[in-house]
N, C-alpha and C positions, 0 to 999 in steps of 0.2 A: 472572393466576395467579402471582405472585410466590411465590418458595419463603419465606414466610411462611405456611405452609397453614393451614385453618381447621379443617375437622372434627376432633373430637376431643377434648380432656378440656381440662383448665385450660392444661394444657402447649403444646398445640397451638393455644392457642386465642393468648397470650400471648406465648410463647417463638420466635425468630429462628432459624425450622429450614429449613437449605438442603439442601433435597432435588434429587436429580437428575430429569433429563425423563425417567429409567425408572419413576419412582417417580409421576409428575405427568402424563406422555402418553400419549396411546391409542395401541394398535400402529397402526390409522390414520395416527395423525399423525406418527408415527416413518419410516413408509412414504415418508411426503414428505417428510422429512429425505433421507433419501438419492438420494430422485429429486432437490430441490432439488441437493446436490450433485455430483451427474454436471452439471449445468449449469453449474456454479461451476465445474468444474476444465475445461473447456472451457474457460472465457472465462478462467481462470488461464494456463493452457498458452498461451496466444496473446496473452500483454498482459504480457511479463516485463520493458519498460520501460514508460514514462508514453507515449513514443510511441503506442507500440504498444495502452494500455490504452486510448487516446483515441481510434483507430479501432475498435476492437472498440466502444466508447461508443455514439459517432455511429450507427454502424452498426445497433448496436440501436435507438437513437431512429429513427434511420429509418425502419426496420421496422414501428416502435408509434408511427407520426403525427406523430412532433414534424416541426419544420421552424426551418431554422438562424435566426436570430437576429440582426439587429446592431443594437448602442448606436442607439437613434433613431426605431426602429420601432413602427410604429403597430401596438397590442395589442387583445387586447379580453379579457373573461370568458372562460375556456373554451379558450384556447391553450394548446397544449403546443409548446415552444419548445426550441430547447438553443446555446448561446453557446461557439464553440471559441475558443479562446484560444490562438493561435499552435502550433495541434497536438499542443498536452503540457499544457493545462490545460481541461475544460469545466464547464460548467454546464446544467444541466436546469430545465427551467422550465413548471411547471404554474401557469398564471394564474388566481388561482379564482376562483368564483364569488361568495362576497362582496366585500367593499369592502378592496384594500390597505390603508385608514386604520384594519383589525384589524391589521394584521402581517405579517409571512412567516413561515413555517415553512422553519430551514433545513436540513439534512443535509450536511454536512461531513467526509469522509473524503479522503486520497490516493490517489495512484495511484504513486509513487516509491518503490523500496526500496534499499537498499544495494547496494552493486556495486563492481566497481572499473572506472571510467572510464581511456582511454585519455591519456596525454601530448600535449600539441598535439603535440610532436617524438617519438614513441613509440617507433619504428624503431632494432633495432643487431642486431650481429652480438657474438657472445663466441664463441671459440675452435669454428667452425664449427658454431652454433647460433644461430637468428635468435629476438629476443625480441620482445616487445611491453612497456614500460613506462608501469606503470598509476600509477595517483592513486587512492586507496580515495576510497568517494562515502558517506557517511555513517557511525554506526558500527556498524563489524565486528569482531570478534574476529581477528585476521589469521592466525591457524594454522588456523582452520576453512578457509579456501581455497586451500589448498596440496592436492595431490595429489585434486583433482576433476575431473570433466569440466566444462571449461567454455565456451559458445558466446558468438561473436560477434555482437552486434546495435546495430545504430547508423545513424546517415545521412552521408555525405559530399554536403559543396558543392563542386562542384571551381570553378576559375579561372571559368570563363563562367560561373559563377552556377546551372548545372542540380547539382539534386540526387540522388545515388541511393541506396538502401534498402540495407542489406549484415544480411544472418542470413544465420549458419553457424555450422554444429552441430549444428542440432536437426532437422533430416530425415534419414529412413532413408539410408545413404552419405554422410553430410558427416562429413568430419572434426572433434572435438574440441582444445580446446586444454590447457591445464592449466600451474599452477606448480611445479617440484620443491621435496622436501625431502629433510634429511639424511638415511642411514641410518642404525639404529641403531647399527650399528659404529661410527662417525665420530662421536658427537652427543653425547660426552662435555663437551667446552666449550657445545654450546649448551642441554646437559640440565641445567648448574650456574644457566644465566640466569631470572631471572623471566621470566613467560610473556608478559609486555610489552616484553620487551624482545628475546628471543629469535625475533621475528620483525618485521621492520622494513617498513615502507612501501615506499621503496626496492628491497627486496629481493622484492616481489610483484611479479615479472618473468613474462611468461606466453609457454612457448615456443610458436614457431608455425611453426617449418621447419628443418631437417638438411641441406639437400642443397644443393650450391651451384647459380648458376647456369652452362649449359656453349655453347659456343657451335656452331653447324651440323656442326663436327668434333668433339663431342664433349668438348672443353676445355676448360678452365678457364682465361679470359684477362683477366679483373677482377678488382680486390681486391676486398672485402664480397660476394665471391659469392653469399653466403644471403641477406645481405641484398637485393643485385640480384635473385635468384631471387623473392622475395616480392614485388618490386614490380612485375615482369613478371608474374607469376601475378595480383597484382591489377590490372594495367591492363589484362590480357586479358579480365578478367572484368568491371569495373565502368569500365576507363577513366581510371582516377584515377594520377597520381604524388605523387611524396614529399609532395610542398607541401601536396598536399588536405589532408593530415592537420589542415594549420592551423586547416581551417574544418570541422571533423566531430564529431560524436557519436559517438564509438563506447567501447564497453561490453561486460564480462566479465560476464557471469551462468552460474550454473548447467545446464549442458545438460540435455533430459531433460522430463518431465512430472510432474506429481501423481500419489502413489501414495497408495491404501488403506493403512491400518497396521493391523499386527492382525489374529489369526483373524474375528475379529470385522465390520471393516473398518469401524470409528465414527471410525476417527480417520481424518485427510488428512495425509499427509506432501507438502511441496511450497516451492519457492523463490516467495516475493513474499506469503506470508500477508500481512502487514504494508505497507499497511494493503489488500490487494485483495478482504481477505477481510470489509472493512467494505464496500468500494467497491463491490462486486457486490450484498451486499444492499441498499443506495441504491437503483441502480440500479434493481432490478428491484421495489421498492419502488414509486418512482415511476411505472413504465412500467404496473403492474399494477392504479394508485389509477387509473385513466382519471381525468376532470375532477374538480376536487378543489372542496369548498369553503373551505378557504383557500389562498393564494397560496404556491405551494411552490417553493422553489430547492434540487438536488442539487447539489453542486459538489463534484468531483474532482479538487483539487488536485496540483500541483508542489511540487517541491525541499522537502516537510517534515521528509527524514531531512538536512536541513543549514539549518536552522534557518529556511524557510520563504521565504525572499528571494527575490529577482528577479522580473520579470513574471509568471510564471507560479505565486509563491507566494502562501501567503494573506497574508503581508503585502502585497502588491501591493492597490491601492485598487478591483480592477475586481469585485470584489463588490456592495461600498458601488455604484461606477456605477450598476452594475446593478438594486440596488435604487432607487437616486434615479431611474433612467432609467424605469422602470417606473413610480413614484411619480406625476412630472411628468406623463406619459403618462395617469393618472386624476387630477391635479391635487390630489394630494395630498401636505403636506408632508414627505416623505422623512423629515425628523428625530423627526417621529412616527411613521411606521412604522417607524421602526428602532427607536425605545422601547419598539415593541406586537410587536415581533419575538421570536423565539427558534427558539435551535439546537441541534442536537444533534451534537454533534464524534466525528461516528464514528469511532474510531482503536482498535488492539487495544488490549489489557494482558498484561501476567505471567499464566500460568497456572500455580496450582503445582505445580511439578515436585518429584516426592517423594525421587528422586537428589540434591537438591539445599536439602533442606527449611531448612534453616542461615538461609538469606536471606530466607526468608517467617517472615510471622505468619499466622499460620494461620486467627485466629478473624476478618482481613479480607483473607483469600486469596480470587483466583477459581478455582473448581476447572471443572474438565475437566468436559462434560456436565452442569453446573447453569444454565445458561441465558446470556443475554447479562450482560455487568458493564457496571455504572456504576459510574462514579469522582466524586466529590462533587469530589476536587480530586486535581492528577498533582503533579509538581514532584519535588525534591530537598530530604534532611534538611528545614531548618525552612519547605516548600511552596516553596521557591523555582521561580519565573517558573510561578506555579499561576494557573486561572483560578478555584479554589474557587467554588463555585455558591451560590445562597442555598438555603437549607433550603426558603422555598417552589417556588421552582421545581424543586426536589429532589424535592417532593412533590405536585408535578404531572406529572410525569413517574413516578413510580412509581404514582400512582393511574390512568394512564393504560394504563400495563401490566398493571395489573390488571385494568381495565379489559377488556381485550382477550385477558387468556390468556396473556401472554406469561409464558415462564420465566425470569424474571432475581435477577440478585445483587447484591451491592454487594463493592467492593474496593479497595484499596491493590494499588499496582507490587508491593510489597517493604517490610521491614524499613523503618523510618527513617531509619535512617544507612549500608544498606547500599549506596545511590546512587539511582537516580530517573530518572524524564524526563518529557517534557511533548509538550503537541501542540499543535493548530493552533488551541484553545480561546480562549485568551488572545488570537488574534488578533483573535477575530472581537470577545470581550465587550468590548474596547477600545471598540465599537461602540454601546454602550449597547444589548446585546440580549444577554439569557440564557440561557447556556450552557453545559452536563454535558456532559459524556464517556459514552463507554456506546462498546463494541466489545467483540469476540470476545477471549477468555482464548486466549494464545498461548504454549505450548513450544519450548525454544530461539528466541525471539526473534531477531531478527536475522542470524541462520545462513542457512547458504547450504540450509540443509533446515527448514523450521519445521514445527510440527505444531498443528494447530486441530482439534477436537473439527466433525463435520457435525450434532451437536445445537444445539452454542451458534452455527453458523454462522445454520442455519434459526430459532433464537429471536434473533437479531440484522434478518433478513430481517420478522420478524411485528412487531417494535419498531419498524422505520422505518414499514412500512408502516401499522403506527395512530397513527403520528405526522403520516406524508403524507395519509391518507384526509380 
């Protein structure tokens, strides 16, 4: 059910009319929208890093049969499988029932969003106030994180090599951390600055104690006593000193949960839309196609708000393996199924925001409640680092949702020159396997609060899943 609808006169019959899922769905299937999302913001709430969304993953495969995986493993028809990748990247894997020498079907979203990561050396004191000095981890708008609540989540290795888990903030009693900013009395030099320049990396210092440390008499007998105070409060608790820091993950996000928006409550306000809110319907895409008849891979990638690198990105080759590994395993040439292959690079997009209409074109905007968007091609002004898709396979995929009912759109980021971005697309088509975008229309983007529509979330859920069936 593409919002190209049918019934109707010459107009409707011909004309490109993007009606919303109030206009296209049965209160029925509305119903399920919203129960779909009470499940989403669960697995939202508990997955605010990649870490963290890779046990909640596993966790669910476990639950619905798969069983883990490794490079080498004797397969058959009919496995349902999931491959962790050093605990911040997986993949799901439904072995289908025909012959791999058709292809794989693959689904491709992350699990990573912006944040601001911690300094190997993080640790200081300023004039009796203990900081933490961050590194922003993809891009952020840097005045949006200033004056929020925000908790800590990450792992430390200490010296002997054992690691331990550190969140705080986000249960009932834990403290909050947060950055200050000016007041407006004061903020007359920084009210003159551009708004890029007016708040600096650097300067995203996140307090995290007042009090110095005092000893059995109540004194004060060290210098950096806030700072000593924090590293006694954390080696009481976790065992760790200064050094650990060297070898740790740890990371500022948003404290707090997913909230309804609106009398209404259609929309989700919450940190990590981007991309969790593709990730989840994968997921549960998968888990819900039981045995599939073709060979299906979920993969929930790493690091793609910083350009996809490292082991855990989809530049990294453990894809490709995986599909060769598989291959071999039915003896068949890998570089043909990677040619009979195709993906689908679940990643959000722009949704247009009407505060903001300047930056959009409107007549290939995704709007709020019109279903999932596909993107033919992402990029920057003249498509740059675009994976643009071919028209056929453009148009096997929307016949496909048609097919199926689903409600979707087609869209651009934004304007042409008003900037752009890309996703994890381009990695994989490198591949010789064909590749569209298609994810949830997202408000305020990359903000420490985004807001996603629970219609287009549930019409992104009914996409993968007639993609994976």
């Amino acid at each position: 059910m593409s919002t190209e609808k049918k019934q109707g006169g010459l107009a409707e019959k011909l004309l490109y009319n993007n009606k919303s899922i109030f206009e296209l769905e049965s209160s029925d299937e509305r119903a399920r929208m919203m129960e779909f999302a009470e499940d989403y913001k669960y697995f939202l709430d508990r997955s605010k890093t990649e870490r963290e969304a890779t046990e909640q993953i596993i966790m669910t495969l476990d639950a619905s049969g798969f069983r883990e995986y490794h490079l080498g493993d004797k397969v058959k028809a009919g496995d349902r499988l999931y491959y962790n990748n050093r605990g911040k990247n997986v993949f799901a894997i439904s072995v289908g029932r025909e012959s791999i020498e058709n292809g794989v079907r693959i689904c491709a979203s992350h699990i990573d969003s912006p944040r601001l990561d911690l300094k190997p050396s993080p640790l200081f004191e300023a004039d009796g106030v203990g900081y933490f000095k961050t590194h922003y981890y993809g891009g952020i708008r840097k005045y949006q994180w200033t004056t929020i609540p925000l908790a800590l989540h990450g792992v430390v290795t200490r010296a002997d090599g054992t690691t331990v888990n550190v969140n705080v903030g986000e249960d009932k009693g834990d403290p909050v951390f947060c950055i200050s900013d000016l007041l407006p009395h004061l903020s007359k030099d920084q009210d003159t600055k551009k708004l890029s320049e007016a708040f600096s990396g650097e300067g995203l210092n996140i307090m995290i104690c007042s009090s110095p440390y005092t000893d059995e008499n109540g004194e004060i007998t060290e210098s950096d006593a806030v700072k000593l105070n924090v590293m006694k409060l954390l080696n009481d608790k976790y065992g760790i000193v200064e050094t650990d820091f060297l070898s740790a993950e740890l990371t500022a996000v948003p404290a707090g949960g997913a909230y309804d928006i609106g009398f209404d409550r259609w929309l989700i306000g919450a940190y990590g839309h981007d991309d969790k809110c593709c990730a989840y319907p994968t997921l549960r895409a998968v888990v819900d196609a039981g045995e599939t008849e073709h060979t299906v891979i979920v993969t929930f990638a790493d690091k793609e708000e910083t350009g996809s690198c490292g082991v855990t990105g989809m530049k990294s080759s453990i894809l490709i393996d995986i599909i060769d590994a598989l291959s071999e395993q039915f003896g068949v040439n890998p570089a043909l199924v990677r040619s009979r292959s195709c993906c689908l690079s679940a990643d959000v997009t722009a949704a247009f925001d009407p505060n903001y209409s300047d930056v959009f074109e409107k007549r290939n905007s995704a709007y709020l409640h019109r279903g999932v968007a596909l993107a033919k091609y992402t990029g920057a002004r003249g498509k740059s680092s675009t994976n643009d898709t071919s028209a056929e396979y453009a148009g096997f995929v929307r016949s496909m949702l048609d097919r199926e009912n689903v409600v979707w759109q087609m869209a651009e980021l934004g304007k042409v020159d008003a900037g752009g971005g890309g996703t994890v697309a381009m990695y994989i088509s490198q591949f010789n396997i064909d590749t569209i975008d298609i994810g949830v229309p997202v408000i305020s983007m990359h903000a420490p609060f985004e807001i996603i529509s629970k219609a287009d979330l549930y019409e992104a859920y009914k996409a993968f899943a007639a993609f994976c069936k």
